[in-house]
C-alpha positions as a printed Julia matrix, in Angstrom:
247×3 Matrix{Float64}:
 -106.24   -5.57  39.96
 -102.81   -7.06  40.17
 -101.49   -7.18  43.74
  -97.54   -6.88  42.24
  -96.77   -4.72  39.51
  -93.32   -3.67  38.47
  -91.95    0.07  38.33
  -90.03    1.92  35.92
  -86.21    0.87  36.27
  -84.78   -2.49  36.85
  -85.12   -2.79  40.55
  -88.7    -1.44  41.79
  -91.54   -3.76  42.7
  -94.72   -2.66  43.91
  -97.81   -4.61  46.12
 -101.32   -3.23  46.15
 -103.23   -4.79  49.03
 -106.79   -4.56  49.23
 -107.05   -1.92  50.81
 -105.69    0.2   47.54
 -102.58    1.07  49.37
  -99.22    0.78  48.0
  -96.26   -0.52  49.39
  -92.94    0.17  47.01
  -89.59   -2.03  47.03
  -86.5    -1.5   45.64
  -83.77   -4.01  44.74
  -80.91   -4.29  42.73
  -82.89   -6.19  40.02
  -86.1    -7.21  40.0
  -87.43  -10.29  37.73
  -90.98  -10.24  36.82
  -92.8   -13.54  35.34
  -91.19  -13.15  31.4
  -87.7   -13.49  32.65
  -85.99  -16.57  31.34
  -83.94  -18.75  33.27
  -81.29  -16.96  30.99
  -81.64  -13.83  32.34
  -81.88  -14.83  35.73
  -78.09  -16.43  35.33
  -76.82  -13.83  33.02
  -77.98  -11.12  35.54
  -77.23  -12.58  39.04
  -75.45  -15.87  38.51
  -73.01  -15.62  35.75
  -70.72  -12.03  37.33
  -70.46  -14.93  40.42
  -68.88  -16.95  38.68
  -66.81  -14.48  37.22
  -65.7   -13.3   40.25
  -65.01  -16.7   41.93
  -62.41  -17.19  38.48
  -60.65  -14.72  39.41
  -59.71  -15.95  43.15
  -63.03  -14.44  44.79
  -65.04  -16.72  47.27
  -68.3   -16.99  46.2
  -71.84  -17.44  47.35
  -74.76  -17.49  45.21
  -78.19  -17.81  47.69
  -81.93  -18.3   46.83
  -83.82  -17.75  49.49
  -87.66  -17.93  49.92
  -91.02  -19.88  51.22
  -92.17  -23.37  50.29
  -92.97  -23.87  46.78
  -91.58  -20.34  45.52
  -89.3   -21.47  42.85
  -86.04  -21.9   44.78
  -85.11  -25.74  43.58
  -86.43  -24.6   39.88
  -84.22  -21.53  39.6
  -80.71  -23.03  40.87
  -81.66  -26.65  39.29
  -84.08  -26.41  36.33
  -87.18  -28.11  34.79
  -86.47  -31.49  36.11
  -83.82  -31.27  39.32
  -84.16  -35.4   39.79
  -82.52  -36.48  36.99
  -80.3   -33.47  35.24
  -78.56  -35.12  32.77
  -81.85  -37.08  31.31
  -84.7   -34.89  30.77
  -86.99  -33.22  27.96
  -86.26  -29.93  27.03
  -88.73  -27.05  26.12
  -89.55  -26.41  22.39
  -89.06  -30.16  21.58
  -85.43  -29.89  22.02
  -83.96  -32.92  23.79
  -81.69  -32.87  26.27
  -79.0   -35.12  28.07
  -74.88  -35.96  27.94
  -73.7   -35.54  24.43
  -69.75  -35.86  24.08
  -67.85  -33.58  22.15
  -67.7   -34.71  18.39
  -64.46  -36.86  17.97
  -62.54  -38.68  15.67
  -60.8   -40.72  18.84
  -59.6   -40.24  22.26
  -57.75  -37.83  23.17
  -53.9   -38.9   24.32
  -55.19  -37.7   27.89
  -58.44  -39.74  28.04
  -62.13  -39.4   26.12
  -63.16  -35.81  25.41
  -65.18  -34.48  28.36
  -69.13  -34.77  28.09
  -71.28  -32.33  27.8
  -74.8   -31.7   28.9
  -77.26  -30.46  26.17
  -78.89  -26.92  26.72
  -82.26  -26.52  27.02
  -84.37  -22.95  28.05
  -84.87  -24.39  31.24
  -81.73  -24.73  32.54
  -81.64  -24.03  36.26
  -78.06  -21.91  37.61
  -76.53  -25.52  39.03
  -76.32  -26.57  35.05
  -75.61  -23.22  33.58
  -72.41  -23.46  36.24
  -71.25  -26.31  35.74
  -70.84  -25.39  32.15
  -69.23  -22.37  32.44
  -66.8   -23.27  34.81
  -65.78  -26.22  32.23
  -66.06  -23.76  29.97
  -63.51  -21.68  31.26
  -61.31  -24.32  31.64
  -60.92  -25.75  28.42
  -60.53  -22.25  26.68
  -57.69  -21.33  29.19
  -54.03  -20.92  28.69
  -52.38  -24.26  27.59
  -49.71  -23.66  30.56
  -52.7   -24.06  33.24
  -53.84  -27.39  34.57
  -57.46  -27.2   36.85
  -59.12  -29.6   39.16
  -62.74  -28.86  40.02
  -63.99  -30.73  43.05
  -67.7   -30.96  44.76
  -69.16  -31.76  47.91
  -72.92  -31.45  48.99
  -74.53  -30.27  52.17
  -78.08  -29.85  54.17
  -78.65  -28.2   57.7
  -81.55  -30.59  58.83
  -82.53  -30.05  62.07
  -79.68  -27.77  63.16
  -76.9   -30.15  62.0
  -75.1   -30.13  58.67
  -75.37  -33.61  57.07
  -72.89  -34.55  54.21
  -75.04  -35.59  51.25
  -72.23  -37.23  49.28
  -72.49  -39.53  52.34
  -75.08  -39.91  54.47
  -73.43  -41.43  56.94
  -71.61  -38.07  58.08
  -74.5   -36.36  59.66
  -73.53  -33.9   62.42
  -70.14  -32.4   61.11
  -68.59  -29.16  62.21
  -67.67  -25.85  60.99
  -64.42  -25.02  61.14
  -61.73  -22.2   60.34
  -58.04  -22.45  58.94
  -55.23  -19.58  58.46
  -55.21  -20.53  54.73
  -58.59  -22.21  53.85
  -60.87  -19.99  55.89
  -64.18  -21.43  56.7
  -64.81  -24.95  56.16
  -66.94  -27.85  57.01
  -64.74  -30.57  58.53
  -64.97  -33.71  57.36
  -66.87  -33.47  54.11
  -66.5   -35.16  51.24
  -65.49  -33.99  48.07
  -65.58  -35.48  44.59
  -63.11  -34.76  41.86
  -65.04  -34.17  38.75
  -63.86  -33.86  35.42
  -66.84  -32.74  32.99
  -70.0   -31.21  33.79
  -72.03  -34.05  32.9
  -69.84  -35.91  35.8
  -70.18  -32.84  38.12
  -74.22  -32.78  37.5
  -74.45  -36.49  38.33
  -73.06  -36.05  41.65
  -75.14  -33.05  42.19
  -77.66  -35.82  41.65
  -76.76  -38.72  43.75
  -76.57  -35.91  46.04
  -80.22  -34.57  45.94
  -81.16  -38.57  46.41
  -79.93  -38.22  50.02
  -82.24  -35.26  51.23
  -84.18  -35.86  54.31
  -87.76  -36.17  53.23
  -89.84  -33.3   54.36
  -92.6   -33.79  56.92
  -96.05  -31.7   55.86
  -95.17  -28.62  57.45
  -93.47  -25.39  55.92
  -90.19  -24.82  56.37
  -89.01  -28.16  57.98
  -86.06  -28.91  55.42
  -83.04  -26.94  54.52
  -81.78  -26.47  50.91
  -78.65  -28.44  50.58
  -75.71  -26.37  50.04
  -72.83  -27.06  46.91
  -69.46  -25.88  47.09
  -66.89  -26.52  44.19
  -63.15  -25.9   44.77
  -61.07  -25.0   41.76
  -57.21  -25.05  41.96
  -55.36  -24.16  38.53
  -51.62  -25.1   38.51
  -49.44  -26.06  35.86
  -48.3   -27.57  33.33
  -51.52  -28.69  31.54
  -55.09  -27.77  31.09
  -57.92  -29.88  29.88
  -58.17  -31.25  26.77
  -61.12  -31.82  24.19
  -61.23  -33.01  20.21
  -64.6   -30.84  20.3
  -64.07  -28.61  17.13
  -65.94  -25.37  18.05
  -63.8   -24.37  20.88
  -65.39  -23.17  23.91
  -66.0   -19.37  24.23
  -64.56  -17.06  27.21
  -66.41  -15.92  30.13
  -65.49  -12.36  28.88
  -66.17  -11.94  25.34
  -63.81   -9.16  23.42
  -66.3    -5.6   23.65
  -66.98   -4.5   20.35
């Protein structure tokens, strides 16, 4: 007998414990053990990112015990080294540059990071914020910045450097809640933004044995559009919107 079966409707989940009895859940969305790492974005990731493009502060969470899939979901098949792995089906992965003739007059047409099935949410992000950038109105100019934190043993430690290890949360009129003092990286393609998400997981505190004695480390990206300019590329298949016209 299974011990979790799945309801009728998107959002019920059901355990059986030994006893025969039945307990019943229901969710927003439930994902049983065919979803894809595509549905998991397109379903709870992607509207967040939608929502922080239009001017919305954003949080997306996962949340669970040891060895339950968080790190896999929001970073992939292989969260040590994102922009050089093996993808599923054969397919290979890494930075690939957009297809060019020569440099741009602003610089080198941003990389790219292959797809693969496996693609975690961090990935699938990072390429649609770029994403969005490149296909938006010539007038608008972004700048997408990182930084990288981990609550380890009740103090929030700066993994873009290490060295900042017990920094503070603060509040301002205009910026709201922030973390004072932490770095952030200006990054200009997602295969740059990815790396840093890299060097970042390099600087987690190593777990002892126990359950539940490290923190997830926490990303935040800041995006400011302005004007005059946006992002350019020599790539020829431009990149598609966010929203797609509704037939």
């Amino acid at each position: 007998m299974r011990c979790i079966t799945y309801g009728e409707g998107a959002g019920n989940v059901s355990l059986h414990s030994a006893d025969r009895s039945k307990h019943t859940f229901r969710f927003d969305k439930v994902f049983d053990e065919s979803s894809s790492q595509a549905d998991v974005y397109g379903d709870a990731g992607r509207p967040i990112i939608e929502a922080a493009l239009e001017g919305f502060n954003s949080c997306l969470l996962a949340y669970g015990q040891t060895g339950s899939g968080k790190t896999f979901t929001m970073s992939g098949a292989d969260a040590t080294a994102p922009t050089d792995s093996t993808a599923a089906d054969g397919a290979e992965s890494g930075v690939v540059g957009a297809a060019a003739d020569g440099d741009e007059e602003d610089g080198e047409a941003p990389a790219r990071v292959a797809a693969h099935p496996l693609m975690g949410v961090i990935p699938r992000v990072a390429r649609d914020l770029f994403e969005y950038a490149l296909d938006a109105d010539e007038t608008v100019e972004f700048s997408i910045s990182v930084s990288m934190v981990e609550i380890y043993m009740e103090k929030i430690r700066c993994l873009l450097d290490p060295a900042k290890n017990n920094l503070q949360v603060g509040e301002d009129p205009v910026k709201g809640v922030y973390i004072k003092e932490v770095s952030e990286v200006d990054v200009v393609d997602e295969a740059e933004l990815l790396e840093v998400m890299h060097s970042g997981n390099s600087n987690r505190a190593v777990a002892a044995t126990g359950e539940s004695t490290r923190e997830e480390p926490v990303a935040a990206r800041r995006r400011h559009a302005s004007t005059p300019r946006k992002p350019t590329t020599s790539d020829p298949h431009p990149a598609p919107s966010l929203n797609p016209p509704q037939a």
